[in-house]
FITIGU-972743 format. One record per residue: x, y, z of N, C-alpha, C, CB in turn; residue in three letters. Coordinates in nm, 2 decimals. Glycine has a CB too. Layout:
N
npx_npy_npz_capx_capy_capz_cpx_cpy_cpz_cbpx_cbpy_cbpz_residuo
X_Y_Z_X_Y_Z_X_Y_Z_X_Y_Z_Ala
...
//
This chain:
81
npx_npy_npz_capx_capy_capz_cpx_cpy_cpz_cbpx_cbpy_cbpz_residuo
7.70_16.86_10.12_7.73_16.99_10.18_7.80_16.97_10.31_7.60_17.08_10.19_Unk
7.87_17.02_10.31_7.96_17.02_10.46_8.03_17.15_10.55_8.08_16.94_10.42_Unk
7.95_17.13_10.64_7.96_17.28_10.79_8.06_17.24_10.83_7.86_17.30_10.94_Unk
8.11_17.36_10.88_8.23_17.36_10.94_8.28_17.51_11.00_8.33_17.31_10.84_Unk
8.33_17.44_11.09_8.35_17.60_11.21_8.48_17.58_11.28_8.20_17.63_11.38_Unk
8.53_17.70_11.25_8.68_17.66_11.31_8.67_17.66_11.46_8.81_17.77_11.27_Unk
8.77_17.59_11.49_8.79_17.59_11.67_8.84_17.70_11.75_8.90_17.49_11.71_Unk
8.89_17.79_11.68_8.95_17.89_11.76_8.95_18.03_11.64_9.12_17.82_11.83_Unk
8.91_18.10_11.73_8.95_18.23_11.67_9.07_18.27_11.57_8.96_18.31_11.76_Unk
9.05_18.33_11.46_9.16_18.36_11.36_9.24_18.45_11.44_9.12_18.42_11.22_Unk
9.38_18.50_11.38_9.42_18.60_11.46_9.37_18.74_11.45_9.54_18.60_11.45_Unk
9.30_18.72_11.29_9.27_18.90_11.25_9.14_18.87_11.28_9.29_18.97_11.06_Unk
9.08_18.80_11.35_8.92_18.81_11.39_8.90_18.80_11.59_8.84_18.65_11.29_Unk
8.82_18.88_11.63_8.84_18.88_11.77_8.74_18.75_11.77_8.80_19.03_11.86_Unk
8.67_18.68_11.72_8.58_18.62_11.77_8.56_18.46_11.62_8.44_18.76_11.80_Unk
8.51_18.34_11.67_8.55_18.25_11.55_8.37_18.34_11.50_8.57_18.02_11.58_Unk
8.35_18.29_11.36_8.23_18.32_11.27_8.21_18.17_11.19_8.27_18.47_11.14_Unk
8.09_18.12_11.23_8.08_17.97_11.15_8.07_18.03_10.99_7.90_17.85_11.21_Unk
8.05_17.95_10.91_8.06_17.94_10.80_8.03_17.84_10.70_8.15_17.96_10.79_Unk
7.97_17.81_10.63_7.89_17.63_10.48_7.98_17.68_10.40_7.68_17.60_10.38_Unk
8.07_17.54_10.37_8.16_17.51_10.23_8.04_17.42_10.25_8.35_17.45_10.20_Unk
8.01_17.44_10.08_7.96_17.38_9.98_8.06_17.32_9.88_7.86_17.46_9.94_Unk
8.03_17.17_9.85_8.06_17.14_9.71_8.02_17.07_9.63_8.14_17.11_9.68_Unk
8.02_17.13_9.52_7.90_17.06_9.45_7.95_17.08_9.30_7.72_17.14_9.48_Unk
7.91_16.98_9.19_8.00_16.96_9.09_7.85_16.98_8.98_8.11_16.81_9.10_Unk
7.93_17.04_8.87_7.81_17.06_8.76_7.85_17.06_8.63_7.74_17.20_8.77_Unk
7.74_16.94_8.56_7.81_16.93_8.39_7.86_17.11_8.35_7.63_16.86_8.24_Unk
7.91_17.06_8.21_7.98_17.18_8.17_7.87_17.22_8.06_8.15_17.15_8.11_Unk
7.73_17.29_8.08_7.64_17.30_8.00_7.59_17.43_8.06_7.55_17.17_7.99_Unk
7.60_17.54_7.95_7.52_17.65_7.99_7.38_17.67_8.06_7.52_17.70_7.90_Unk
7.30_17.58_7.97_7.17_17.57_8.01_7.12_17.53_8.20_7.12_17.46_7.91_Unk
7.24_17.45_8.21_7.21_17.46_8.37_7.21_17.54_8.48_7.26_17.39_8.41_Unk
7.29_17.66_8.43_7.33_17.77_8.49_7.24_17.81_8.64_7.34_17.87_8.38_Unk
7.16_17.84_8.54_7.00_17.93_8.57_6.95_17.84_8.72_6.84_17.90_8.40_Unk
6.92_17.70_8.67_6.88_17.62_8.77_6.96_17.63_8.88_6.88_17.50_8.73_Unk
7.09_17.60_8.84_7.21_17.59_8.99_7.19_17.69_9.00_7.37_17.56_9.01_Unk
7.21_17.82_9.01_7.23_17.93_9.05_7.12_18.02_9.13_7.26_17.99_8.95_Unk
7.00_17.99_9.12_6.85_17.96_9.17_6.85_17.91_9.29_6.78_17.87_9.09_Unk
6.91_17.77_9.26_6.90_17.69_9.42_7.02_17.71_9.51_6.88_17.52_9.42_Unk
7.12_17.75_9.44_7.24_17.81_9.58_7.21_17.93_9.63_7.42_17.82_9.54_Unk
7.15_18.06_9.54_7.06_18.13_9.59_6.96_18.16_9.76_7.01_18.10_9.50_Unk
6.89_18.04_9.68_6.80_18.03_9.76_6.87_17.95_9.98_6.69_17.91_9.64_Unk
7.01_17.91_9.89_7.08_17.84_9.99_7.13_17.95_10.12_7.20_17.76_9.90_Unk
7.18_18.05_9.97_7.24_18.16_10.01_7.15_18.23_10.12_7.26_18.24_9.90_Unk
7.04_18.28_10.10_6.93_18.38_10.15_6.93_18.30_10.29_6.76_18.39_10.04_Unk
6.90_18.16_10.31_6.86_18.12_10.46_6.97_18.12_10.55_6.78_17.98_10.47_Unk
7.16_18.12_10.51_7.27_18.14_10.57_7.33_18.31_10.60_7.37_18.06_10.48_Unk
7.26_18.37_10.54_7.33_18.50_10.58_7.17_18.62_10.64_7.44_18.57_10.38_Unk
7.26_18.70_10.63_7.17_18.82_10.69_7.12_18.92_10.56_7.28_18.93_10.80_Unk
6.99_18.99_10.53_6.95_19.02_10.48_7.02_19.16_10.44_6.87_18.99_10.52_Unk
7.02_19.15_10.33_7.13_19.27_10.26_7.05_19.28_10.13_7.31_19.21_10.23_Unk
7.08_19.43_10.07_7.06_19.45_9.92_7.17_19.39_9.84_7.04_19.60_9.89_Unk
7.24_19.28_9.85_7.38_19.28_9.78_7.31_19.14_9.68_7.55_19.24_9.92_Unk
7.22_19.06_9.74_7.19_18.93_9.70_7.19_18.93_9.52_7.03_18.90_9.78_Unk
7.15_19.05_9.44_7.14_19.06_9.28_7.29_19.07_9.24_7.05_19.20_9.23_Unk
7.37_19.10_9.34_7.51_19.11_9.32_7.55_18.99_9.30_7.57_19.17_9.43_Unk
7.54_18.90_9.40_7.59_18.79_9.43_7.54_18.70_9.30_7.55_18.75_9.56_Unk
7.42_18.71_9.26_7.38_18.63_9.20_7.46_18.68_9.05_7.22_18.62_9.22_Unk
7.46_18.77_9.03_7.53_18.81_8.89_7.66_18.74_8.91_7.54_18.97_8.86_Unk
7.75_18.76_9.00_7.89_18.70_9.03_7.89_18.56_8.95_7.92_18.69_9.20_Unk
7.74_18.47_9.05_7.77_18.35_9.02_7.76_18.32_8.86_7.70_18.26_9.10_Unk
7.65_18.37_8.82_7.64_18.32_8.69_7.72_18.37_8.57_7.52_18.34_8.67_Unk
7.82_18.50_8.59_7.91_18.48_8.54_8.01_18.43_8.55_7.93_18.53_8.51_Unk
8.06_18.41_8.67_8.20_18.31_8.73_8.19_18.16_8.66_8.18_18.28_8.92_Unk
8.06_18.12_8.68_8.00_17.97_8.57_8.01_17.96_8.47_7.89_17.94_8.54_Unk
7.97_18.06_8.42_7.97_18.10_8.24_8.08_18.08_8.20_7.95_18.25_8.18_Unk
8.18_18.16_8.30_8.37_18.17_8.23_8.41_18.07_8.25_8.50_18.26_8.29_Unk
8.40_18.00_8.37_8.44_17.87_8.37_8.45_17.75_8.33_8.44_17.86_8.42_Unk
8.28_17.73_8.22_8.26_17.66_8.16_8.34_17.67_8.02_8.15_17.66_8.16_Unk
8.28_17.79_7.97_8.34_17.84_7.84_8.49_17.84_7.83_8.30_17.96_7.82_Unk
8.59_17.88_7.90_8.72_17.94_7.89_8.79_17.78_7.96_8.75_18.12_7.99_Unk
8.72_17.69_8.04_8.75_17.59_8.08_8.73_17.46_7.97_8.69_17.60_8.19_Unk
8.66_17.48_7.90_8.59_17.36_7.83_8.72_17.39_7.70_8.38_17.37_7.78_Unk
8.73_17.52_7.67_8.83_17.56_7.55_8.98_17.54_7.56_8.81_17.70_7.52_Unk
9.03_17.52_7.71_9.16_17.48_7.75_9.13_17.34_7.74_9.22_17.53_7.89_Unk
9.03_17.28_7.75_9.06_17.14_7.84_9.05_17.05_7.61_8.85_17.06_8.05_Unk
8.97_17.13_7.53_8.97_17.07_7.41_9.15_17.13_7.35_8.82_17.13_7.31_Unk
9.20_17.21_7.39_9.29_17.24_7.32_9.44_17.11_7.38_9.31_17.42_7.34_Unk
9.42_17.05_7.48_9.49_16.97_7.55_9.46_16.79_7.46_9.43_17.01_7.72_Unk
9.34_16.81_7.43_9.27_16.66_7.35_9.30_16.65_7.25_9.12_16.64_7.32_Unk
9.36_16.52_7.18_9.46_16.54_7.03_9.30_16.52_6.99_9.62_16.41_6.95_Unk
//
């Protein structure tokens, strides 16, 4: 995991706002979804401010995963003689 805070204010922002890139890499297996998505969750909740949006977010991730496994794994076999 790697922090990072820009040095200087954006131009469209009066003020800099730190921010966590995360990266993190995950077999291409549905079943793991649940787990990852659980613990960046949980990652999520202690970096930001308390909001009702968090069931939002969490739906995002686990379909964003889903497509990307699926619609990703089906380009990358159509490319494999």
């Amino acid at each position: 995991m790697a922090y990072k805070q820009p040095l200087s204010p954006s131009p469209q922002t009066p003020r800099s706002v730190p921010f966590v890139e995360l990266r993190q890499s995950l077999p291409s297996q549905i079943a793991l979804i649940s787990s990852f998505v659980d613990q960046l969750m949980r990652l999520i909740a202690k970096c930001r401010n308390q909001e009702d949006s968090g069931p939002e977010i969490e739906m995002a991730l686990r379909e964003a995963l889903a497509n990307a496994m699926v619609h990703g794994d089906l380009a990358r076999a159509k490319r494999i003689p």
